[in-house]
C-alpha positions in Angstrom: 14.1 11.6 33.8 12.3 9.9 31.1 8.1 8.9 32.1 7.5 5.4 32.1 6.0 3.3 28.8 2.3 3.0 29.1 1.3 -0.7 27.7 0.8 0.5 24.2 4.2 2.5 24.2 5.4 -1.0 25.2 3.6 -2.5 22.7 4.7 -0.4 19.7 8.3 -0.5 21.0 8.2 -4.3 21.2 6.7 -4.3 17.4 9.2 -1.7 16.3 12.1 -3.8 17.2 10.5 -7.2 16.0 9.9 -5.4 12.8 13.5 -3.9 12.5 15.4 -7.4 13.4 12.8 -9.8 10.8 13.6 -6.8 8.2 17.2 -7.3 9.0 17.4 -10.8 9.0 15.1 -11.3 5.5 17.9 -8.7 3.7 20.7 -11.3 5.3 18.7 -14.1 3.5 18.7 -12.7 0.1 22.5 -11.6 0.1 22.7 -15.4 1.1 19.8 -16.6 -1.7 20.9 -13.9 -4.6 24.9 -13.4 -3.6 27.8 -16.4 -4.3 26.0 -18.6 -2.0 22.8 -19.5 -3.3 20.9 -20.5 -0.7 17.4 -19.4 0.1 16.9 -21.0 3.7 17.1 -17.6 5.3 14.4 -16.2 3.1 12.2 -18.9 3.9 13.1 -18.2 7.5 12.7 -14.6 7.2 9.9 -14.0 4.9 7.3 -15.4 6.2 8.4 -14.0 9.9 8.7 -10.7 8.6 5.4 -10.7 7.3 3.9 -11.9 10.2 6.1 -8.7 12.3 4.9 -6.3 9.6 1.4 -6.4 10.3 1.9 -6.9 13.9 4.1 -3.6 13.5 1.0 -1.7 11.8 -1.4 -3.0 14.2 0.8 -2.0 17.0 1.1 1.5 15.7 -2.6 1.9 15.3 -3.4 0.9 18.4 -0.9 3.3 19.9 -2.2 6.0 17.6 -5.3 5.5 19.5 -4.7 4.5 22.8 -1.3 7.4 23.5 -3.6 10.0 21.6 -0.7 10.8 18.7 -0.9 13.4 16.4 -1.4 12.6 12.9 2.1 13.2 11.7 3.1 10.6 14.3 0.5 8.3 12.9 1.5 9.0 9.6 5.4 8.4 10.3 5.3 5.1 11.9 3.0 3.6 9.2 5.7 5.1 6.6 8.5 3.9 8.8 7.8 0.1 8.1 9.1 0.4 4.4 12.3 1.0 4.3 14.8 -1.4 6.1 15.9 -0.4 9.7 13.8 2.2 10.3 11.2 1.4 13.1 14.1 1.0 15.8 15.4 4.7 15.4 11.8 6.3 15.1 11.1 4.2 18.2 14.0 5.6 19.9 12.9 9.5 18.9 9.2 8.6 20.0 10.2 7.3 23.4 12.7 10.6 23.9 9.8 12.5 22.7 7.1 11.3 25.1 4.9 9.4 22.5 4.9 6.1 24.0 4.3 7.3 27.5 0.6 8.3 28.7 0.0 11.4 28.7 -0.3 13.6 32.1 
């Protein structure tokens, strides 16, 4: 059985999944905005909300650096994690199953 989040595992899980579903929703806005469509309300949605969920992300994942004790390659790995599309939810995932966002014994 898996330990229990400590408030900045929470934290940084709640980030990682904001930051996954504003990445996903800006990349349905520009199919919309650049495909046959041609409409740019979901970027205007999106974009700004992403960028609000990015930084929250990072600040998230620097607080959890600190607060859970993670090694530097964690550290390292979550900050990297934010760039490319969909990738905060499965590193997420691996840190819960790992015992990252719990606090440490």
């Amino acid at each position: 059985m898996s330990r229990p989040l400590a408030p900045a595992g929470r934290l940084f899980a709640v980030a990682a999944f904001v930051e996954g579903f504003t990445w996903a929703g800006l990349l349905i806005g520009m199919a919309f905005k650049y495909g046959a469509v041609g409409n740019d309300l979901g970027v205007k949605i999106f974009g700004p909300l992403h960028g609000g969920a990015f930084l929250f992300y990072v600040v998230a994942t620097v607080l959890s650096a600190l607060r859970l004790r993670w090694p530097w390659w964690a550290t390292l790995l979550a900050v990297v994690a934010a760039v490319p599309p969909l990738v905060t939810v499965p590193l997420e995932m691996w840190f819960r199953r790992i015992g990252l966002l719990s606090a440490r014994s």
